[in-house]
MIMAR-979210 format. One record per atom (N, C-alpha, C): residue number from 1; z, y, x. Coordinates in nm, 2 decimals, decimal comma. Layout:
nr;up;north;east
NUM;Z;Y;X
...
END
This chain:
nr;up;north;east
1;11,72;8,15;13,63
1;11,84;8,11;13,56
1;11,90;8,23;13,48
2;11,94;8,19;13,33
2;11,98;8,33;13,27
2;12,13;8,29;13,24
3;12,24;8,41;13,26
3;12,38;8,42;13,26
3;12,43;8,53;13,18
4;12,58;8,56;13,17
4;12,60;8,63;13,10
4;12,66;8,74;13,23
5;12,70;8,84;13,19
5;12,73;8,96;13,33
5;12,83;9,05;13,25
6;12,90;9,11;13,35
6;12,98;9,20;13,35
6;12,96;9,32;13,49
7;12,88;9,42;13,44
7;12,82;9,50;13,49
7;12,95;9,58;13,50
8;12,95;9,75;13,60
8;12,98;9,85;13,63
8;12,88;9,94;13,68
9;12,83;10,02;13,59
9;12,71;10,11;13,64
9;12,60;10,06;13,68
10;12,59;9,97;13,60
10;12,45;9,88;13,63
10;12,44;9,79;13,72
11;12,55;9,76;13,80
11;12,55;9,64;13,89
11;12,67;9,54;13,88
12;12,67;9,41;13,95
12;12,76;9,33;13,92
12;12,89;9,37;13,92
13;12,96;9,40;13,85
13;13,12;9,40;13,86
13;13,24;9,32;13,99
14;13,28;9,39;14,02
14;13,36;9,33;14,18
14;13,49;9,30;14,10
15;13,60;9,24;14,15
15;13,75;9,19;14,16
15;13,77;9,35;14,14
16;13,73;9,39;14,25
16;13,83;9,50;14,30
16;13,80;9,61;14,21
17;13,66;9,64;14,09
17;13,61;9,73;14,02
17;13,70;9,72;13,89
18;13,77;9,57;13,87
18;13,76;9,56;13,70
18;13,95;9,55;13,77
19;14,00;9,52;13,85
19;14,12;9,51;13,89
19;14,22;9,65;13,82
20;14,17;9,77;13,83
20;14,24;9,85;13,80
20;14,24;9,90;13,67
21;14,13;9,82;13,57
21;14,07;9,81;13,46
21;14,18;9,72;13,36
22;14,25;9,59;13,45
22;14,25;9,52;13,37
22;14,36;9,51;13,24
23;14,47;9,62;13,21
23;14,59;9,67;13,16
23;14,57;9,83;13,11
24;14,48;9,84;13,17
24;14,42;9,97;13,13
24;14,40;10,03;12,95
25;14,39;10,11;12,93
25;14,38;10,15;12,77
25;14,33;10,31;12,69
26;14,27;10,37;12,82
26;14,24;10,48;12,78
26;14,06;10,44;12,82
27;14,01;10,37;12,69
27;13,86;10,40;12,69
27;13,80;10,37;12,54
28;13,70;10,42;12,55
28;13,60;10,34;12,41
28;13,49;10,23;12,40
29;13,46;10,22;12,31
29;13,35;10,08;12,37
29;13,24;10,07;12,24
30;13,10;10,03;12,21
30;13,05;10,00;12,11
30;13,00;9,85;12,14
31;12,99;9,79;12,04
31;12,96;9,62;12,03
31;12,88;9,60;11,96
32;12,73;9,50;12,04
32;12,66;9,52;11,95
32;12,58;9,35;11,95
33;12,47;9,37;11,85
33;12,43;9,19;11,85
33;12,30;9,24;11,93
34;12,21;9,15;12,04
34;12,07;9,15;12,07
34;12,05;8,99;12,04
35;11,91;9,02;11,98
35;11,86;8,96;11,95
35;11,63;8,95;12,01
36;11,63;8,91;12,06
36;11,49;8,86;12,11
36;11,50;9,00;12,23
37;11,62;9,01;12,30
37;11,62;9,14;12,38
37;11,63;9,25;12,32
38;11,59;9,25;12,18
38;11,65;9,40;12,14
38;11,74;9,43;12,05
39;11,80;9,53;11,97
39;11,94;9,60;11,92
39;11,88;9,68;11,79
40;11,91;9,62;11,68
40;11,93;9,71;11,54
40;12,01;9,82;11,58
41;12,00;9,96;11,54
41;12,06;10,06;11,51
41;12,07;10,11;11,68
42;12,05;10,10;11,73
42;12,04;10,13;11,90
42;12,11;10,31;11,88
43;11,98;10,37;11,79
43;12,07;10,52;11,86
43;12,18;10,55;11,78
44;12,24;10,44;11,63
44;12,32;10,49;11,63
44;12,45;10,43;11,73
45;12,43;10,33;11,82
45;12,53;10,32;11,95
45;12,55;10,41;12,03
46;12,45;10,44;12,11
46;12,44;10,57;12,20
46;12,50;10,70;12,12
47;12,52;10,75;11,97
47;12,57;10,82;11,92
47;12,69;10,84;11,95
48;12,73;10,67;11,93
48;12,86;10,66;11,88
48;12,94;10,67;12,02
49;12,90;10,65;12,16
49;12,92;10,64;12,28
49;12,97;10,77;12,31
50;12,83;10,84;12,32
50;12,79;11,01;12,35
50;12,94;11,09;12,24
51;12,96;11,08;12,14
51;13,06;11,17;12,06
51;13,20;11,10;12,10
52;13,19;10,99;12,17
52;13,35;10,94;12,18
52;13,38;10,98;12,31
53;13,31;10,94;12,42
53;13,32;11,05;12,53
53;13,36;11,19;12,55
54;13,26;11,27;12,44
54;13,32;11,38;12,44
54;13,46;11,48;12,38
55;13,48;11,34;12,26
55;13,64;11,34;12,21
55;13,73;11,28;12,33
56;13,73;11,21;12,40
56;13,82;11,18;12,52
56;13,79;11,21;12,59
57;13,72;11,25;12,68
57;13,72;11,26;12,85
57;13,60;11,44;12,83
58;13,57;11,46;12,70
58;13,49;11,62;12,73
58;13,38;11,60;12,80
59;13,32;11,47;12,82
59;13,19;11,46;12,88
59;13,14;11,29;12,87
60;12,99;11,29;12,82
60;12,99;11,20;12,80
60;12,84;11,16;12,89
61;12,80;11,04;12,98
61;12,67;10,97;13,05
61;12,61;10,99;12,94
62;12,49;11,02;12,99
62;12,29;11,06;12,98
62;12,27;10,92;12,90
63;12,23;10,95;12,77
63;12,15;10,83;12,68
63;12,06;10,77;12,76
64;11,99;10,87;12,84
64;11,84;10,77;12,92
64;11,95;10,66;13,00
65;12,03;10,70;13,09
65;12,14;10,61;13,15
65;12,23;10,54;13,09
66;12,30;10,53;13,01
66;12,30;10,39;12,92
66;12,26;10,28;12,89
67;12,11;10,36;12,84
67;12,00;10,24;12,79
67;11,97;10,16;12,94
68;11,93;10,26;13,05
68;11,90;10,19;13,21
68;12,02;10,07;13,25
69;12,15;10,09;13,21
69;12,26;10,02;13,21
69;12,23;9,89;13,12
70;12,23;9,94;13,02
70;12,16;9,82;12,88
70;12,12;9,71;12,94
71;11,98;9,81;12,97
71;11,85;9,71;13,01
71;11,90;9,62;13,13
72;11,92;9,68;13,22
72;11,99;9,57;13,35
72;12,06;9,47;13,32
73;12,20;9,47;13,22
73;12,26;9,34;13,16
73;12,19;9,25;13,10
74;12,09;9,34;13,02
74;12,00;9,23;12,89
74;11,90;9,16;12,97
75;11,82;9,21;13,16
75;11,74;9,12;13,21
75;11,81;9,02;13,27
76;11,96;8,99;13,29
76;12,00;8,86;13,35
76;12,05;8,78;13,25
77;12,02;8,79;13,11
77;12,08;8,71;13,01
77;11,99;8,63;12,92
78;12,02;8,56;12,82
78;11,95;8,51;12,74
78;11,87;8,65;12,66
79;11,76;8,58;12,54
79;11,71;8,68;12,43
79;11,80;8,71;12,37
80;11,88;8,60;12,29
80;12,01;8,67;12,15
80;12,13;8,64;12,22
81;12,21;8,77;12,27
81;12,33;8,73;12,26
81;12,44;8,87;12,22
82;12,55;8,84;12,28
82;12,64;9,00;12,25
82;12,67;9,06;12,38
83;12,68;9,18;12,31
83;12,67;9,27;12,46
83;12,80;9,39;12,39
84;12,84;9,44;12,51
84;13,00;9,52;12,44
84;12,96;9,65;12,57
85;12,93;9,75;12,51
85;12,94;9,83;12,67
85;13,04;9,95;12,62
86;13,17;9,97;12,73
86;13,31;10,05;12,72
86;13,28;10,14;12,82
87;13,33;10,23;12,78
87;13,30;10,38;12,87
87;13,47;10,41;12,91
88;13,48;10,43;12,98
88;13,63;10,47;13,07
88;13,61;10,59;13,20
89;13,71;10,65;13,23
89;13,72;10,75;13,32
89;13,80;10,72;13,44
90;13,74;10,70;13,55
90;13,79;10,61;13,68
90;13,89;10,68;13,70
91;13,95;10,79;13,62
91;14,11;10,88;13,67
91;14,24;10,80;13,61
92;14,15;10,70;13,53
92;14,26;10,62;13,46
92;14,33;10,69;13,36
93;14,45;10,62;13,33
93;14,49;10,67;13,25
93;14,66;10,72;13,27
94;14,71;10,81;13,17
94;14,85;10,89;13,23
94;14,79;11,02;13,34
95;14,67;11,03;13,28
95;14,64;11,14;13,40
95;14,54;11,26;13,30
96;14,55;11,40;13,34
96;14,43;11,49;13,32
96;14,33;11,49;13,43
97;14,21;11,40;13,40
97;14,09;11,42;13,48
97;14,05;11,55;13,48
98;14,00;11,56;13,61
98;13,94;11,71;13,70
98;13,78;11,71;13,59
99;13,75;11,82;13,64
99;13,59;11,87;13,59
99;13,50;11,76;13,62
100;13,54;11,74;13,75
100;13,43;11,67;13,84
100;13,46;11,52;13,82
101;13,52;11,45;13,71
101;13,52;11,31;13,73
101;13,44;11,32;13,57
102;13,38;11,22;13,63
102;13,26;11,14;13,52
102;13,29;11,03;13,48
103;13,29;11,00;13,32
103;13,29;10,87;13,25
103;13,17;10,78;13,37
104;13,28;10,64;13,33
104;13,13;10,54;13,40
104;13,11;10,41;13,31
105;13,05;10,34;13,32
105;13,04;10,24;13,23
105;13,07;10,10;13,27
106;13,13;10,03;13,17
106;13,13;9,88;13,18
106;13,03;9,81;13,04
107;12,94;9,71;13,12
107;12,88;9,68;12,97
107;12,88;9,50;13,04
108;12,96;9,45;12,93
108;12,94;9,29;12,96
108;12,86;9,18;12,85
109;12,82;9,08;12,84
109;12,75;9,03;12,81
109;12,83;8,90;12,76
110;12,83;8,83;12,65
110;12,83;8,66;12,62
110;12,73;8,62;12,51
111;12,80;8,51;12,43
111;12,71;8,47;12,35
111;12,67;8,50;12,22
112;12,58;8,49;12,18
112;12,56;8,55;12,06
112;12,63;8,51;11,92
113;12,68;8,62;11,86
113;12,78;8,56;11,69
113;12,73;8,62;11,63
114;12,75;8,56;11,50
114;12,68;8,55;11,37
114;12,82;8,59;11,23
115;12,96;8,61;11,28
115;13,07;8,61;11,21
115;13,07;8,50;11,12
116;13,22;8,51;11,05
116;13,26;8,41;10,96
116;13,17;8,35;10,84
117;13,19;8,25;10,79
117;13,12;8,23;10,67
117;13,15;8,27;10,53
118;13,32;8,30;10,49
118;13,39;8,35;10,42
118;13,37;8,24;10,30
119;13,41;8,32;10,18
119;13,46;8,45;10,14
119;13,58;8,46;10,23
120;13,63;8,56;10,19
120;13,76;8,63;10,30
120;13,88;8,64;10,25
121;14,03;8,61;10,25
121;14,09;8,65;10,17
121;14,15;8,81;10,25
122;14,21;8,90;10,22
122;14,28;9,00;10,31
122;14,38;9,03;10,28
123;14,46;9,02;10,34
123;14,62;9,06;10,30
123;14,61;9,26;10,32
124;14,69;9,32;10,23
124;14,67;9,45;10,23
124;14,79;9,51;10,33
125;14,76;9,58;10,43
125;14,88;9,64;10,51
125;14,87;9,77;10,51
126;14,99;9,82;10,53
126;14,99;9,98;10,49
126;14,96;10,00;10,71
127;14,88;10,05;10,69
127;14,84;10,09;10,85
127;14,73;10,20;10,85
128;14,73;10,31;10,95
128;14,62;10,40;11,04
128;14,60;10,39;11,12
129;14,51;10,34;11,20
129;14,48;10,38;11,31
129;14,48;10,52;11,40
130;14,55;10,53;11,51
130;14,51;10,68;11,57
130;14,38;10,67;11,65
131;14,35;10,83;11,63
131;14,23;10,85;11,62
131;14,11;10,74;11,59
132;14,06;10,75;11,45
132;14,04;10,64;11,33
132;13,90;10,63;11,36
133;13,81;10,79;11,39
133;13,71;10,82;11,44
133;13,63;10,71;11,56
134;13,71;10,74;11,66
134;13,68;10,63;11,77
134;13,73;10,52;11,81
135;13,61;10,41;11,83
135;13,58;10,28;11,88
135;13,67;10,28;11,98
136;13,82;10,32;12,02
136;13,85;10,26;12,12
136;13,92;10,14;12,16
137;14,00;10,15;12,28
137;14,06;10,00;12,30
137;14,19;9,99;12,32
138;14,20;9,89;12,35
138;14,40;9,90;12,34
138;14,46;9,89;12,19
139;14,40;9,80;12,08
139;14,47;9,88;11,96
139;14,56;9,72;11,97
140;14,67;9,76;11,92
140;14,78;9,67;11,95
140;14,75;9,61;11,80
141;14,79;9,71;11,69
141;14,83;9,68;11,61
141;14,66;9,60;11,52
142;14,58;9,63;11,57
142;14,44;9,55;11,48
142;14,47;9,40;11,49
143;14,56;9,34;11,59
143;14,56;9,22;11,64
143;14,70;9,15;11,57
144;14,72;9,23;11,60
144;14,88;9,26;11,52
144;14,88;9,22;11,43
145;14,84;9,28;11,33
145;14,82;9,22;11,15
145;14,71;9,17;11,12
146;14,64;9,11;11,24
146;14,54;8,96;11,19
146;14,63;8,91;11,20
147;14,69;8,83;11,31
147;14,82;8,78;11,32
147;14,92;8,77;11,20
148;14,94;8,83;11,15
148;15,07;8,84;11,07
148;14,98;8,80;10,92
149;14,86;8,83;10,88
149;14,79;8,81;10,80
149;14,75;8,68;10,78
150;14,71;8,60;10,89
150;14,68;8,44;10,89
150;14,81;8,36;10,95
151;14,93;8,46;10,92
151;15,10;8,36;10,92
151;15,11;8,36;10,75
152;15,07;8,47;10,67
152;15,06;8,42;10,55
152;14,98;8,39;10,47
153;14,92;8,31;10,55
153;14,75;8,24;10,45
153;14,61;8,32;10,49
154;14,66;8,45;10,48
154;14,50;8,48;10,49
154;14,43;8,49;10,57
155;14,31;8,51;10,56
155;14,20;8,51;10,67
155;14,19;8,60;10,75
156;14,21;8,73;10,68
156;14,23;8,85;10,84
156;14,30;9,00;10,69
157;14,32;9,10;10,75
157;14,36;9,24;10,69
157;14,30;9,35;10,65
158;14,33;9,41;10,60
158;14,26;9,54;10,49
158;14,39;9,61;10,51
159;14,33;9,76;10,54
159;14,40;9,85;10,57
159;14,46;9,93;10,47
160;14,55;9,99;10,43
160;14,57;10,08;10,32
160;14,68;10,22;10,37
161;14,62;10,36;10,35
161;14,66;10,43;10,44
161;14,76;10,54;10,31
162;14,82;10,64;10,40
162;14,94;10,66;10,31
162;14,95;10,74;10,15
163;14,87;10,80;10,13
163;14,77;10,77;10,02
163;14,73;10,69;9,88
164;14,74;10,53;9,99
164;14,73;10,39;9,87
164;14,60;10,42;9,90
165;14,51;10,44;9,98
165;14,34;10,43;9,98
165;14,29;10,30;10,08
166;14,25;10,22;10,05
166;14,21;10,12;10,13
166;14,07;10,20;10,18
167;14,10;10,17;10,33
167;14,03;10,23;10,45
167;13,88;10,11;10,53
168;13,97;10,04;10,63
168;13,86;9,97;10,67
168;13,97;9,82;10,75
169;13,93;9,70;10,81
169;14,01;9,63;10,79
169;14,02;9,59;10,98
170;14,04;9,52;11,03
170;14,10;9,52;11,18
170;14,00;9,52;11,21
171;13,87;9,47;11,21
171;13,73;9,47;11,28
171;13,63;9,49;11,25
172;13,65;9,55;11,09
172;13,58;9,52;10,94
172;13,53;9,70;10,89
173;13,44;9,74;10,82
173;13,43;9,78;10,75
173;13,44;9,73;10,61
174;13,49;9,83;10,50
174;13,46;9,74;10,40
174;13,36;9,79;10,32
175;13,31;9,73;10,23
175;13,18;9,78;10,13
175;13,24;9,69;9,98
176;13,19;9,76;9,87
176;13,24;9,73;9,77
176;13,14;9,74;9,66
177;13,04;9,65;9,57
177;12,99;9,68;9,47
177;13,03;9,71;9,33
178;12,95;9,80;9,23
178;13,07;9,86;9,09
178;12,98;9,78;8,98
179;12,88;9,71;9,02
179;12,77;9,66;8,92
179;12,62;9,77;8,94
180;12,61;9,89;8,96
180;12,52;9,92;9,01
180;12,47;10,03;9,12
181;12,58;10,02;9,18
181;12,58;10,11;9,35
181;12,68;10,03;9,41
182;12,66;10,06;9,57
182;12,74;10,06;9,65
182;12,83;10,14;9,66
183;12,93;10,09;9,67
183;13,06;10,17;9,67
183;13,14;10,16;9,81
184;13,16;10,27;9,90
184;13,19;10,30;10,04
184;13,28;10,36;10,01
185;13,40;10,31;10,07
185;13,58;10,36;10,06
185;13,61;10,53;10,11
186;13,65;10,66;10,10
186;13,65;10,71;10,11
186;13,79;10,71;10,20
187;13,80;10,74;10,29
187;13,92;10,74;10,39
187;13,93;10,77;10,57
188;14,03;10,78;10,57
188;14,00;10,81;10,77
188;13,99;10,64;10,81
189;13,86;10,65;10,90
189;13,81;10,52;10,94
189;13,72;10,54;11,04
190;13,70;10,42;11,13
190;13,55;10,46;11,21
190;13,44;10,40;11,13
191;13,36;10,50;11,12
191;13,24;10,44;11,12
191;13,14;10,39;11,17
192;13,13;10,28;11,11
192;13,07;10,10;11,18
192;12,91;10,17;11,20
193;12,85;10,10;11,30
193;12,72;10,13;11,33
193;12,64;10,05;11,20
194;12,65;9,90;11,15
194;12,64;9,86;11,08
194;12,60;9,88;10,98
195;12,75;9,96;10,94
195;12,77;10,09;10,80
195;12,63;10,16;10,83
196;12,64;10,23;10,88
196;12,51;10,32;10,91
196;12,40;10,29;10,88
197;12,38;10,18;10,99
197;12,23;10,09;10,93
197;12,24;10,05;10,78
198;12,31;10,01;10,71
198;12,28;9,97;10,57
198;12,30;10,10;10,49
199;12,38;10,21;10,49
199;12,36;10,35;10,48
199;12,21;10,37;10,43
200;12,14;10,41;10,54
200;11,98;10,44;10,59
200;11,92;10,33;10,52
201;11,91;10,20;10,51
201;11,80;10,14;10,45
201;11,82;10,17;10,32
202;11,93;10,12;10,22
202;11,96;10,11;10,16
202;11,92;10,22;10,04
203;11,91;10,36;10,11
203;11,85;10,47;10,07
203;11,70;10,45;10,09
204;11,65;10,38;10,18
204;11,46;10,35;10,20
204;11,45;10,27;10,07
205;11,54;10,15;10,03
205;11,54;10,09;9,91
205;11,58;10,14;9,76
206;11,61;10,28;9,81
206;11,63;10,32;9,68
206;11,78;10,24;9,60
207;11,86;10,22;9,63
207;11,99;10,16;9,62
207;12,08;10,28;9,57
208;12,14;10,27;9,45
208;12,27;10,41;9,51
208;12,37;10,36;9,56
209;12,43;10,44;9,61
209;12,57;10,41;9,71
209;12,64;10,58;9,70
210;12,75;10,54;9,66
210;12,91;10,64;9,63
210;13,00;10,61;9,71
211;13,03;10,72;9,75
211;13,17;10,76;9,85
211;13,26;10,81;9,78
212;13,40;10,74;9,74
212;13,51;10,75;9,67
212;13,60;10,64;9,72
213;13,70;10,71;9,68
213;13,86;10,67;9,71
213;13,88;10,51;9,61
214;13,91;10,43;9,72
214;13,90;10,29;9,61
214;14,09;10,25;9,72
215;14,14;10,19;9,54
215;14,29;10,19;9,58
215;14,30;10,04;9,53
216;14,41;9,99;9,51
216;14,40;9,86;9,49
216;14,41;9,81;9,36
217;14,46;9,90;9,28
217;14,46;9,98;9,10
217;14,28;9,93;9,11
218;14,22;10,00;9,18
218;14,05;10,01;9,15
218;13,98;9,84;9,13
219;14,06;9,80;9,23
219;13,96;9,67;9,24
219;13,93;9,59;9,11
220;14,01;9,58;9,04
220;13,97;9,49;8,90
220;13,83;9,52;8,82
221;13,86;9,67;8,87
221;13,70;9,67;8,79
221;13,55;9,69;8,86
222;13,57;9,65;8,98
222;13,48;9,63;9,09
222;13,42;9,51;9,07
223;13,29;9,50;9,10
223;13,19;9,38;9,08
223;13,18;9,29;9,23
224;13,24;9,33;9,31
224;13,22;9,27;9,39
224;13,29;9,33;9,57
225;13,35;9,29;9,67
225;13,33;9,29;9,79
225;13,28;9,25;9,91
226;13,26;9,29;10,01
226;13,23;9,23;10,15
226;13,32;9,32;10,25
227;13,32;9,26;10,43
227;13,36;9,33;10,54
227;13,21;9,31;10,60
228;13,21;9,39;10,69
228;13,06;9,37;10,80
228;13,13;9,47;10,92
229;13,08;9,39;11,03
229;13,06;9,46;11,17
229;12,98;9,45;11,23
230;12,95;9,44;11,38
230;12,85;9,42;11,42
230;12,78;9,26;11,45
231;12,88;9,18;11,38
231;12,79;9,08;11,37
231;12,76;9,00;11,27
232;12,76;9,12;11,14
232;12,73;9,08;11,02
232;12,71;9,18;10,94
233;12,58;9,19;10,86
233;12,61;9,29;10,74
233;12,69;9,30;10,66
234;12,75;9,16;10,63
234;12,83;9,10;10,47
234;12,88;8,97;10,50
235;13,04;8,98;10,50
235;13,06;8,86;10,46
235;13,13;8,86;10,33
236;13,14;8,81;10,21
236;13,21;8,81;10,09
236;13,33;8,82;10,12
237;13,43;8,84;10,03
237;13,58;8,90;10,00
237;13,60;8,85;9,86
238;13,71;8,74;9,84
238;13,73;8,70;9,73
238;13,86;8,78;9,67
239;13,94;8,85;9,77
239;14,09;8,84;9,73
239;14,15;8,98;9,84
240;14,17;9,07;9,79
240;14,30;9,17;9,88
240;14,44;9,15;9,82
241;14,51;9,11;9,90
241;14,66;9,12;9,84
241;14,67;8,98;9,74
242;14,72;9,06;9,66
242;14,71;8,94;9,50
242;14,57;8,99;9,46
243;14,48;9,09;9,47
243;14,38;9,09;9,38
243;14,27;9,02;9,39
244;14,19;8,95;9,28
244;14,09;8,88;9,36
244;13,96;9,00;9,30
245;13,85;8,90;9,38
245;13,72;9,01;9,38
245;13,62;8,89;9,33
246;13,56;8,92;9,22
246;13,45;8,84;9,21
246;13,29;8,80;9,29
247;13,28;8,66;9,26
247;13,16;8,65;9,37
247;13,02;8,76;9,35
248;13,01;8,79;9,47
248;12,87;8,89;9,42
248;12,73;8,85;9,48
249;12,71;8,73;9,46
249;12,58;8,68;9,59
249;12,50;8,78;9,55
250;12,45;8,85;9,49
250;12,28;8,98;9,46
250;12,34;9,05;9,58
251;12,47;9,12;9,57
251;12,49;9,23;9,63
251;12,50;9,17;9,78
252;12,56;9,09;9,81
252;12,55;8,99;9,98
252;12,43;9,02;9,98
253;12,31;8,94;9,96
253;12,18;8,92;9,91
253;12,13;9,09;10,00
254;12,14;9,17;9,90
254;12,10;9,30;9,91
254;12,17;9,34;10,01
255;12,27;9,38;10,07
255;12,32;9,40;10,23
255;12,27;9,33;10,35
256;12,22;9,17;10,36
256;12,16;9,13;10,46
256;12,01;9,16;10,41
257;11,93;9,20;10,33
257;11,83;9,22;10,34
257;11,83;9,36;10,38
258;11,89;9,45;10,35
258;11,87;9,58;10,38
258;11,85;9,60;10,50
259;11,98;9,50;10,62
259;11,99;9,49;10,74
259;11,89;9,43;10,78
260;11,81;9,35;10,74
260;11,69;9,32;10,82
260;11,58;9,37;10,79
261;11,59;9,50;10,75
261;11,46;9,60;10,72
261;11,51;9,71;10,84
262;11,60;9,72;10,90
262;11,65;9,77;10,99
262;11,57;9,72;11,12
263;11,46;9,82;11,22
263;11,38;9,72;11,33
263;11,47;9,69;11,45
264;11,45;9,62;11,51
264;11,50;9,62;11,66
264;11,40;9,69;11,71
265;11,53;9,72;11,87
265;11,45;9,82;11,92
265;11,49;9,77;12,04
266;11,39;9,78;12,17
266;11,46;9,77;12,28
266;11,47;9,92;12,40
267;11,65;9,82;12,46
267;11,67;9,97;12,49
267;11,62;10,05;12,64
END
């Protein structure tokens, strides 16, 4: 019988393990899609794990141990589903952990998503995330201005930092076509594993793609948007704010194909 799990160091998670977990807010996490048991972009997760670690807690668990973690959740579950694995420091938090305390892991398991169908509209909010860099948890405010964003019509938010640079959006990366490159927002953001993978193919396909500052002034003469995260390369974006974005099905088109030139791997 296959289930979904919520592991701690590779074994079943207790009451008493996730108990002091459950209000908690000092950790990071990467989220990912499997599919037939394996994971697009695999080392760039483990990257993204390994450097977030080391920006919070100065030490980050053994890639080979992760993946051993991985693998244990992914044999009690279905072939495609989602898997979220968060790294935390059992010192908790409000505290300076000693030398000797070690990140440990939580990696839980449900069902597999595919994201919205869109197009998307996004209300623009002047917001930064702290430390923009890392995947972590606790963000009040991501949740915050979806919320406030689908009280006035729209579908979810787009970030815009102090600047006037639109950044990346509550869950979202954003990606933007000019008619003939990719256009990737230049700003303090995390970068999406996703991002990455379409990054890398996209250069195998010979595609250009520009990193520059895109403000809300810019969009009119943009050919196109999308958001993507981990459970989508693209979804369309018709609209930030008042601005609309025209349809780009080539460029959708060319972001999910890129992503599926991306192999799975298992971990």
């Amino acid at each position: 019988m296959t289930s979904f799990v919520v592991q701690r160091n590779g074994r079943t998670a207790t009451a008493e393990d996730l108990t002091p977990l459950a209000f908690a807010g000092y950790a990071h996490f990467t989220a990912m899609q499997v599919r037939g048991g394996r994971i697009r972009g695999l080392d760039l997760h483990l990257e993204r794990l390994r450097t977030a670690s080391a920006e919070m807690f100065g030490r980050a668990v053994a890639d080979d141990l992760v993946r051993a973690h991985l693998r244990t959740a992914l044999e009690a579950g279905p072939d495609d589903l989602s898997l979220t694995a968060t790294m935390y420091s059992p010192a908790g938090e409000f505290t300076v952990a000693g030398a000797d305390v070690e990140p440990e892991t939580l990696v839980r398991t449900g069902p597999a998503a595919s994201g919205p169908q869109g197009p998307l509209a996004l209300a623009a909010v002047a917001y930064e995330r702290p430390l923009p860099a890392v995947k972590h948890v606790g963000e009040v405010g991501k949740t915050y201005f979806l919320r406030q964003a689908a009280d006035q019509g729209f579908d979810d938010a787009a970030f815009i930092d102090r600047r006037g640079r639109l950044s990346e959006g509550t869950i979202w990366n954003l990606a933007f076509w000019d008619g003939s490159a990719v256009v990737w927002p230049a700003a303090e953001m995390l970068g999406g594993t996703t991002m990455g993978i379409l990054r890398r193919q996209l250069d195998g396909l010979g595609v250009p793609q520009r990193v520059r500052e895109v403000t809300r002034a810019d969009l009119p003469a943009l050919a196109g948007g999308v958001v993507m995260n981990s459970w989508t390369p693209g979804v369309a974006v018709h609209r930030i704010g008042s601005v609309p974005l025209p349809d780009a099905p080539d460029f959708l088109e060319l972001l999910h194909r890129a992503y599926e030139s991306e192999p799975l791997v298992a971990p």
